[in-house]
N, C-alpha and C positions, 0 to 999 in steps of 0.2 A: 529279720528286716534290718536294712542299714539305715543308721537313725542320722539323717539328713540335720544342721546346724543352719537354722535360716539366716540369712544376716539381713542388715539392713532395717528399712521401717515400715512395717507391714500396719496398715489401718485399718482401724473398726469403725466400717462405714456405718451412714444413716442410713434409716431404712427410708424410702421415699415415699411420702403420703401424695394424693390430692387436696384440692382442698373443703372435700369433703369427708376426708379422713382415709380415704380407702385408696389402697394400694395403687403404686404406680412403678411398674419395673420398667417403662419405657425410658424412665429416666438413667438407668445404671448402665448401658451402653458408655453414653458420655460421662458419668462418673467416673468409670475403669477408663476413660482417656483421659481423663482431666488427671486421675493420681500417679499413673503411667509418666505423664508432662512432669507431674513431680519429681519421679523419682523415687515413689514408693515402691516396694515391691511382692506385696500382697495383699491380702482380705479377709480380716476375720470376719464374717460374716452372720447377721442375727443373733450377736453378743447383747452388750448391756447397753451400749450406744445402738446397737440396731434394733432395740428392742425386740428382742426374740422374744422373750417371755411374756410379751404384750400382741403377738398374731397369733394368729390360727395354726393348726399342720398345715394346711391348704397356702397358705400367704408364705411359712415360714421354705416351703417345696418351691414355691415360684419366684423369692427373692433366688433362692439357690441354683436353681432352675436360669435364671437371665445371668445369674454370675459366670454359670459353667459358659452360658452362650458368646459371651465375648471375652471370655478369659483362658479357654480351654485350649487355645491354638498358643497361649504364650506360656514357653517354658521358664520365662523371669518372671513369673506372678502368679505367686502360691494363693489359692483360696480355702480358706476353713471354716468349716461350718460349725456353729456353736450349736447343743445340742440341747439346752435348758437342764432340766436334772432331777425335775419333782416324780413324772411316770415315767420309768425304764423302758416301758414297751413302746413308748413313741417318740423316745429317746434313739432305741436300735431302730425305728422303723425310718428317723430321719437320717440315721448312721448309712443305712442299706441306700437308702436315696441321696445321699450326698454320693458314696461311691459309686454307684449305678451310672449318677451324670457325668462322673469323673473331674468330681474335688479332689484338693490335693490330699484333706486332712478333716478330721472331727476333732471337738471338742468339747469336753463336759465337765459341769461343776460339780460339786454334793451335793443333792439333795437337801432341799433349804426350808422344806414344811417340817417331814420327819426325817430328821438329821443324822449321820450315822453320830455310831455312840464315841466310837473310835478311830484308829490306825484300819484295823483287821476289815471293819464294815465298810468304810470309803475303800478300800482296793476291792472288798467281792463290789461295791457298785461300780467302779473303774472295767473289772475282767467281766462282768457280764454285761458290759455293753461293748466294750473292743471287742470281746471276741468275736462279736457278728460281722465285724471289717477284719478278719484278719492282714488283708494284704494293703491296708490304707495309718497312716501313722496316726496315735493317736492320742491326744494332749487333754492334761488333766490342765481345768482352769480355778485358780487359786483364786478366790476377791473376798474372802473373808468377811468384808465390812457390806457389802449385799447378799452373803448366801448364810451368816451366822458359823458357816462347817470350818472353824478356824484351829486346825490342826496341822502341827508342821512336815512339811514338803518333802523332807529328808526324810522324816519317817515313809512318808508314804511312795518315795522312791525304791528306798529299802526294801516294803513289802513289794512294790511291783515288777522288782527285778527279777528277770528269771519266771516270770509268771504271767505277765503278756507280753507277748512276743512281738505286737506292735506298737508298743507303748513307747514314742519317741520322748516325753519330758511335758514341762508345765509353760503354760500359761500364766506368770507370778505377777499377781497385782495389788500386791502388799508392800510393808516399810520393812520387813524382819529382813535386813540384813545380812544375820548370823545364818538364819535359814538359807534363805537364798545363795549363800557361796557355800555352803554344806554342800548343798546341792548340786551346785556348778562344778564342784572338787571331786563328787562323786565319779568313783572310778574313772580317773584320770577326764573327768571331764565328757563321759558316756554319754548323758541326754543334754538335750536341749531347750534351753533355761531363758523363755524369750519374758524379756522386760517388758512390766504393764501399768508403769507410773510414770507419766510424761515427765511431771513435776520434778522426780527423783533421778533423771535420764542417766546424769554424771555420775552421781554415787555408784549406779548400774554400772557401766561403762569402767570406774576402777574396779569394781569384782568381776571383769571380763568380757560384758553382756557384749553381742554381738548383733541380733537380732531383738527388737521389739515391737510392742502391737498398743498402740494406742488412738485415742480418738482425735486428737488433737493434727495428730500428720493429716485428717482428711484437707486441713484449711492452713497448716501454717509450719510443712515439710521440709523447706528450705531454712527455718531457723533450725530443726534438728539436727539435720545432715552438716551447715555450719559446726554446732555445737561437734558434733560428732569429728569433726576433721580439724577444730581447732583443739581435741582430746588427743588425737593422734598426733599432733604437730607439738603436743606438747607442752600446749598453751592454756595451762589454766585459768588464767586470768581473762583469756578470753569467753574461755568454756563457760567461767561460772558467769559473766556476764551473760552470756550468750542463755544459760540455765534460767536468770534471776528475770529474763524476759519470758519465758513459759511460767514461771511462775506466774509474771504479774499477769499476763494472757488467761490462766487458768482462774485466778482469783475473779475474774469476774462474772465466772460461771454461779461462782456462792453468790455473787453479789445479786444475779439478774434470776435466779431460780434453780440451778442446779444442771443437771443434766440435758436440759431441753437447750439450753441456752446454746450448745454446740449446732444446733439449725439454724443458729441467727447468724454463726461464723459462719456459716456456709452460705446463707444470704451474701453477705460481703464480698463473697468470691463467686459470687452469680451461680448459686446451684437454690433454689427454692423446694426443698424437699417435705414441708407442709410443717405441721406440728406433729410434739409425742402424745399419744393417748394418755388417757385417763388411766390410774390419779396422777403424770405428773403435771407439773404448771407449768403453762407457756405463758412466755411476758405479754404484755399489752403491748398495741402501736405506740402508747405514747412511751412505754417503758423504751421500745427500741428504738426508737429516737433516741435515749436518752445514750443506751447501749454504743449505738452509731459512734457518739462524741468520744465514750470512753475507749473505742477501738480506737479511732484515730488518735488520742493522745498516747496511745502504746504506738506509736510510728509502724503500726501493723503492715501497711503497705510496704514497706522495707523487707519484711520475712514471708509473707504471707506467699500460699499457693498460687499460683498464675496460671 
């Protein structure tokens, strides 16, 4: 297989609730137009922002399902289905049903209850589940600080070269660096090394990165893409500016509760996709009032998604 280099800002969308918890794909029609308006150009799909590892097979089939529906006619907008990593058989069983509806891509972490030990054990768990999509690309996802399987990238390159044959590159959503341009330098630049730290966009961007996947492009696309084109014009001054406002953007995710907090940014940009399950915490009304004030003093409206 020819291992395709995505570029651009591929997003991990929300998974959409009601508001009574439960599923709503009627809404990801106009999501895929709202990030399209953006200028995003794909979907990782039922990741750690989609809370995959918080639905059902059943849910995690019919977000995938309404993705392929209005996504499948557009050849600028790659969709990937994230694949969780605890059971392998419903691991390959979502693998087989992402390419049966014709996703672009799968993708799977380690095993995060019982962990491999090693290098050797995360590639047999990588090759027994690719190998049931032979002909669909297929991206190991790196998050170390949520799955515990923190073992470096380059090793795990190394073994899967030559040994699944659909294995396009990683999903890196880690700080290491060193690793990560190991990786990127590997044979002359062979897989495809998409960035998964919004925070750290720029430092990506000097070891090459061309393509990344983050939460943050669902609500605030147009400061990246900036960022991004004031790196190529050569303007760092700008860029880190342009960087030091995704930062403050992301700090107030710690500040308001963590991961839930990206539903509120979406609030703001008129998409009401519900709350995340239990255990995370979703703020209070009065907290998001409070939220409200501290968006608007990041002159959000300036960068934010439209």
């Amino acid at each position: 297989m020819k291992i395709q280099h995505l570029q651009g800002l591929i997003s991990a969308p929300f998974t959409p609730f009601d508001s009574n918890g439960k599923l709503d794909v009627s809404l990801i029609p106009g999501y895929y137009s709202f990030l399209k308006q953006n200028g995003v150009t794909g979907a990782f799909i039922n990741g750690s922002t989609g809370e995959g590892v918080s639905t059902t097979m059943a849910e995690k089939k019919a977000v995938a399902q309404a993705w392929a529906d209005c996504s499948n006619q557009d050849p600028d907008f790659k969709v990937m289905a994230f694949l969780a990593g605890t059971c392998l058989a419903d691991c390959i069983e979502l693998a087989k049903h992402a390419y049966e509806i014709g996703l672009y891509a799968v993708s799977l972490t380690g095993p995060f209850y019982f962990k491999p030990a090693n290098i050797d054990m995360l590639a047999q768990v990588c090759i027994e589940v690719g190998k049931e999509v032979p002909n669909m690309p297929f991206y190991y996802y790196h998050i170390p600080v949520l799955t515990g399987v923190n073992l470096p990238m380059f090793d795990l390159v190394r073994a899967l070269d030559g040994k699944l044959d659909n294995f396009a590159g990683v999903k890196y959503t880690h700080e290491d660096f060193m690793d990560y341009q190991s990786c990127m330098s590997y044979e002359n630049g062979k897989y495809d090394m998409l960035w998964g730290r919004d925070e750290n966009m720029l430092s990506a961007l000097v070891l090459g990165a061309k393509g990344a996947v983050g939460s943050t492009f669902n609500y605030a696309a147009p400061l990246y893409y900036d960022l991004i084109d004031a790196f190529n014009a050569n303007d760092l001054v700008k860029a880190r500016v342009l960087q030091q406002k995704s930062i403050d953007m992301i700090r107030l995710l710690g500040k308001y509760g963590g991961i839930s907090v990206g539903k509120a940014y979406m609030k703001t940009v008129g998409f009401d996709l519900g709350e995340f399950r239990l255990p995370v915490k979703n703020m209070s009304a009065e907290q998001f009032e409070l939220f409200k004030k501290d968006v608007a003093s990041l002159n959000f409206d300036e960068f934010k998604s439209k």
